[in-house]
C-alpha positions in Angstrom: 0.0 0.0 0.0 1.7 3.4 -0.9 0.2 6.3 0.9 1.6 9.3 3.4 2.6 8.4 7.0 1.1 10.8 9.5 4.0 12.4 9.6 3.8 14.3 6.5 6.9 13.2 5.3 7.8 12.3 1.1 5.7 10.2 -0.9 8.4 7.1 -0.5 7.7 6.3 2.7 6.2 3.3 3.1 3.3 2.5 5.9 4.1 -0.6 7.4 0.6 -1.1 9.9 -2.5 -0.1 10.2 -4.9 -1.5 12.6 -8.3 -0.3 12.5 -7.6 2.9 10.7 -6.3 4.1 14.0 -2.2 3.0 13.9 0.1 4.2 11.3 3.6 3.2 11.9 6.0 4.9 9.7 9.0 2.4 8.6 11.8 5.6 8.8 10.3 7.6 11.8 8.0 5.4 13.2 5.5 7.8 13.8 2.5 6.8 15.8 -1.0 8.3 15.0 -3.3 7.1 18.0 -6.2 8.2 20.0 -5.6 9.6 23.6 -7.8 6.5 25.1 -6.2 3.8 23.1 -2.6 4.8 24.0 -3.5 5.6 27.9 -5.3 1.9 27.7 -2.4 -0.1 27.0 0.0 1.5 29.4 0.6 -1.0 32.2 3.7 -1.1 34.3 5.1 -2.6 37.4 8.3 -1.4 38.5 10.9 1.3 36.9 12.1 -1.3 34.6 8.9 -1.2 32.9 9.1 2.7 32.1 10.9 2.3 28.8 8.8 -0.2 27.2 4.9 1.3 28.6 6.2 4.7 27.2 8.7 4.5 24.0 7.9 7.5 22.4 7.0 11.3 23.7 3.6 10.8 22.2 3.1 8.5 24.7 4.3 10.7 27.9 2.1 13.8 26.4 -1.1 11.8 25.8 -0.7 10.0 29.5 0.1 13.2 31.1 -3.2 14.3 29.3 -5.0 11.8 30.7 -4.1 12.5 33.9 -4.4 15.9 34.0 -7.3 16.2 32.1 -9.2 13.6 31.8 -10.6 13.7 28.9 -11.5 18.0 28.7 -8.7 20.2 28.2 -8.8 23.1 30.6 -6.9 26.2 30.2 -4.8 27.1 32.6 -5.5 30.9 32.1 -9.0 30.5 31.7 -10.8 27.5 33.1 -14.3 28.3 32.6 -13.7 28.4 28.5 -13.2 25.3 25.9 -9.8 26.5 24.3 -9.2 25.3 20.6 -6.9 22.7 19.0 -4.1 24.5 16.5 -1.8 22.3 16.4 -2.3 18.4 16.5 1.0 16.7 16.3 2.8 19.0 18.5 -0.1 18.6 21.0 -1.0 22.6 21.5 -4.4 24.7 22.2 -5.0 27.9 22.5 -7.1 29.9 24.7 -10.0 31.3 23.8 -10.4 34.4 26.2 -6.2 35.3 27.0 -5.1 34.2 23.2 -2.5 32.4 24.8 -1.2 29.2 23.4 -0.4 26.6 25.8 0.0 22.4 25.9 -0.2 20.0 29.1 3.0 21.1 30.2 2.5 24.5 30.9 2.1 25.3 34.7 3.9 22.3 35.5 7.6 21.6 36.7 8.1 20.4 32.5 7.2 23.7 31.1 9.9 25.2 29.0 12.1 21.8 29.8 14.2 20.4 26.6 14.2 17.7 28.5 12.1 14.8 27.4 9.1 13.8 29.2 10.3 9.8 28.8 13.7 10.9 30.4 11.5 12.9 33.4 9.0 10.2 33.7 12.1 7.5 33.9 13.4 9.7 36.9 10.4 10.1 38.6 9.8 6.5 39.0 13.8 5.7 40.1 12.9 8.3 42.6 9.7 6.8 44.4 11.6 3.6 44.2 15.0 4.2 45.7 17.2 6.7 47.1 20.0 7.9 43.6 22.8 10.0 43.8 22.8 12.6 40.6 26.1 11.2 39.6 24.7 7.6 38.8 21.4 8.9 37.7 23.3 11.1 34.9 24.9 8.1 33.4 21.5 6.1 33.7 19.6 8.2 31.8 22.6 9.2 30.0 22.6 13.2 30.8 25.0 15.4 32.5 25.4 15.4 36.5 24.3 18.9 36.9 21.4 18.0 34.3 20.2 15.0 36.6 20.5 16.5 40.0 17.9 19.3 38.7 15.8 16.9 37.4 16.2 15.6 41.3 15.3 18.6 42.9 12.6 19.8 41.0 11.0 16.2 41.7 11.5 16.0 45.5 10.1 19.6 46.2 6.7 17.8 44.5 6.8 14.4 46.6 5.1 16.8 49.5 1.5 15.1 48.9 -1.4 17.0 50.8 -3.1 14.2 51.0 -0.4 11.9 53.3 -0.8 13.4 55.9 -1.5 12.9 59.7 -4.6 15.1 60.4 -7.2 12.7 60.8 -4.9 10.4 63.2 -6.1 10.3 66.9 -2.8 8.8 67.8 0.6 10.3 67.0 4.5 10.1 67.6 6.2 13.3 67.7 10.0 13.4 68.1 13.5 15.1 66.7 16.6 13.8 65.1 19.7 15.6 63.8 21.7 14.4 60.4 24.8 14.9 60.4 28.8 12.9 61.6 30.0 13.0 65.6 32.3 15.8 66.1 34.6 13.0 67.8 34.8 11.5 64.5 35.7 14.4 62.4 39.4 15.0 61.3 41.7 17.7 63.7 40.5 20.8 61.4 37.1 20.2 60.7 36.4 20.0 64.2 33.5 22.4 65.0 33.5 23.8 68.8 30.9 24.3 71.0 28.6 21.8 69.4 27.9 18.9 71.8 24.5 18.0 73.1 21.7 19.2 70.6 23.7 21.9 69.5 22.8 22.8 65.5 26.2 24.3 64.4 27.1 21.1 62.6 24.0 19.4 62.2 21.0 19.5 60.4 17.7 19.1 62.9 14.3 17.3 61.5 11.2 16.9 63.4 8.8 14.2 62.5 5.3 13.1 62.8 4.3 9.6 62.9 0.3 8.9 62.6 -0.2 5.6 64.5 -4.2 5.1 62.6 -2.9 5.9 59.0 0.4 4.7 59.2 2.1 8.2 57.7 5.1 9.7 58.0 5.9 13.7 58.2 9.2 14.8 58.2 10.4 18.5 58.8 13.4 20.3 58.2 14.0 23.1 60.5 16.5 25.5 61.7 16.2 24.6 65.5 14.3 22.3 67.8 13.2 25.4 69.9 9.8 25.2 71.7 8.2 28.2 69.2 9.3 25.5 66.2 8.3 22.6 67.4 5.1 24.2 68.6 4.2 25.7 65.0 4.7 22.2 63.3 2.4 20.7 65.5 -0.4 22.6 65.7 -0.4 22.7 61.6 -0.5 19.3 61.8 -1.8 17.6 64.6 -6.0 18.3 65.6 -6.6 19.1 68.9 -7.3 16.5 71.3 -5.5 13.9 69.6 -2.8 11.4 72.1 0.5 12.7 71.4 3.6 10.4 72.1 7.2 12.1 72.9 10.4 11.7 74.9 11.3 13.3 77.6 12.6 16.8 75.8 11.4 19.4 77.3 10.2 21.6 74.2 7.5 19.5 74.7 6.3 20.2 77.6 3.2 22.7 76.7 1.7 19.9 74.8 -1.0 19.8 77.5 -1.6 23.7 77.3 -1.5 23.3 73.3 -4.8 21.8 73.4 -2.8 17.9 72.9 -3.3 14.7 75.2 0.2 14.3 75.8 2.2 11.1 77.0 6.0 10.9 77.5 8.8 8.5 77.8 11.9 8.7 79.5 14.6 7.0 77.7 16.9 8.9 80.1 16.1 6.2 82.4 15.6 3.7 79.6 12.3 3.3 79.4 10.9 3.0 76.0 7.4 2.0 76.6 5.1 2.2 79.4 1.7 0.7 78.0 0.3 2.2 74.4 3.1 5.5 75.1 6.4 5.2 73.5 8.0 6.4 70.6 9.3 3.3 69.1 7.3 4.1 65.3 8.9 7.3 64.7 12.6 6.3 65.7 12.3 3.5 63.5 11.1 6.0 60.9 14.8 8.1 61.6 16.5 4.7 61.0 15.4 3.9 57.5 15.4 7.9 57.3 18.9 7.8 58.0 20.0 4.8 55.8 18.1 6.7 52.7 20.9 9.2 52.7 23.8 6.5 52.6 24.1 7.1 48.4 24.5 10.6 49.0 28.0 12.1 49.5 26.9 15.3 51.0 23.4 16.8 51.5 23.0 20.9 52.3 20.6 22.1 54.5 19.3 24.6 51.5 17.8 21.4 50.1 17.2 19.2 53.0 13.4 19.1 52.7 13.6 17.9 49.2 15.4 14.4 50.7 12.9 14.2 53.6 10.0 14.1 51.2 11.6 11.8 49.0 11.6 9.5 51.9 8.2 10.2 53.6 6.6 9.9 49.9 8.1 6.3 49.6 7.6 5.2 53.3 3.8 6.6 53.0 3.1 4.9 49.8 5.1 1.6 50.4 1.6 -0.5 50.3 0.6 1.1 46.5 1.2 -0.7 43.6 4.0 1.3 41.4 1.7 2.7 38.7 -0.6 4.7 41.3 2.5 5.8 43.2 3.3 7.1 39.7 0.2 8.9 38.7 0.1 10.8 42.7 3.7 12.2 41.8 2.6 13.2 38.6 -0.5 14.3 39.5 1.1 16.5 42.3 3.4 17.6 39.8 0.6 20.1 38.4 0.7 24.0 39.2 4.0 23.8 40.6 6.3 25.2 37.9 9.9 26.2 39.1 12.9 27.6 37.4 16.6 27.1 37.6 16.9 30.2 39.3 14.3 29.5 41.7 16.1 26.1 42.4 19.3 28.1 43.8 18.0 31.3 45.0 
């Protein structure tokens, strides 16, 4: 059969399938021509392996990533209320109606204005929920350069903060603090920083965390102290009133009661770790795998700390979803949350 592929190219191309008047595969550029719901239908995957093969070409990405968004209406992002128009099929593009803005399901997104192909970004994004991977390694997996990769990383991890997992509804919770960072005893003659025993924050980075004993999530913090006015503001954003909150012995928490909290303590001072239903045994497991989730890392910065403690949270919240709908909630809370280079080191 001699006819023109889809992709508008010469005469001599040959088509090579068509199935149901819906598939045209192009022998040179294998061009696919495919309806948004028969593309989105067939894509199936189980682990990060799987990426490559449910999405092979950027058609693919776009029309999922449509599917997602938009389910089946295309909304414009500068005017919601009004059905924008199609202009330009193959490249995936509308244009509003009210603004006269052009725009495509990228724009508003951490993708908008990327070079970067949404097969490469969709191949990070599920190494990411997956496991913990230095920018070095991921470059020369997806075969990009290091600086490349570790914003591809960073842009990622500021969206694994899900609304959604959080620790609201919980009646019972685990509150307690951790800081990341090597012993001063361990540190080489010059690098030794004074002053900076006990819970002292010179050299260390401090976290607060959340556990929700009913749901089973994790919330991680990264903060600049483990004063009484911080740990105070985390809380009460995040824990309703009257719920049974679990700590240590530390003493920032000792207005729990006058916060409006049922509070129970442990002293581990006097090793006790338990008495009854109060300890804090959840969370400090929590900092362990926490802890061991940095290992690939050479070095973390406290600039981007919080990006590595929701990488973490998002895979310790989500560890009982099958990979595909850990996939579309990243993605899905990937939406209105553009972010520029600039942005990224500022």
């Amino acid at each position: 059969m001699a006819n023109n592929c889809f992709c508008k190219k010469s005469l001599h191309h040959k088509i090579h399938q068509i199935v149901g008047g819906k598939q045209i595969f192009c022998d040179k550029c294998r061009f696919v021509k495919d309806t948004t719901d028969d593309i989105v239908n067939k894509i199936k995957f189980d682990s990060e392996y799987d990426i490559k093969t449910a999405f092979p070409t950027e058609q693919h990405c776009t029309r999922y990533l449509e599917d997602r968004r938009w389910k089946g209406k295309v909304t414009s992002p500068f005017a919601p209320d009004i059905m924008p128009y199609e202009v330009n099929n193959k490249r995936y593009r509308w244009k509003c109606r009210k603004t006269g803005k052009y725009f495509d399901v990228k724009t508003g997104t951490i993708f908008e204005n990327s070079k970067i192909p949404l097969q490469k970004w969709f191949q990070v994004l599920a190494i990411l929920i997956t496991n913990p991977i230095s920018s070095h390694k991921l470059s020369k997996k997806i075969r990009v350069t290091q600086s490349t990769a570790w914003r591809m990383e960073t842009k990622l991890r500021n969206i694994l903060k899900v609304p959604n997992l959080n620790v609201m509804s919980d009646d019972n919770v685990e509150i307690d603090e951790t800081y990341v960072g090597g012993k001063n005893k361990n540190r080489h003659w010059d690098k030794k920083v004074s002053n900076s025993q006990g819970r002292s924050c010179k050299d260390k980075m401090p976290f607060i965390g959340i556990y929700g004993r009913d749901s089973g999530n994790l919330m991680i913090y990264a903060v600049s102290n483990t004063k009484k006015k911080t740990i105070k503001s985390i809380v009460e954003n995040n824990v309703k009133k009257s719920a049974n909150v679990n700590t240590d012995e530390f003493l920032a928490y000792d207005e729990l009661s006058k916060w409006g909290f049922n509070h129970f303590r442990v002293n581990h001072g006097d090793k006790k770790y338990a008495k009854g239903k109060s300890h804090t045994n959840s969370i400090e497991n929590g900092w362990s795998r926490f802890k061991r989730s940095l290992n690939p890392y050479y070095r973390i910065s406290r600039k981007y700390s919080q990006g590595y403690a929701n990488e973490f949270t998002f895979r310790s919240n989500t560890n009982e979803f099958v990979m595909q709908e850990k996939f579309d909630l990243a993605l899905l809370s990937s939406l209105n949350k553009q972010s520029t280079y600039q942005q990224l080191i500022s």
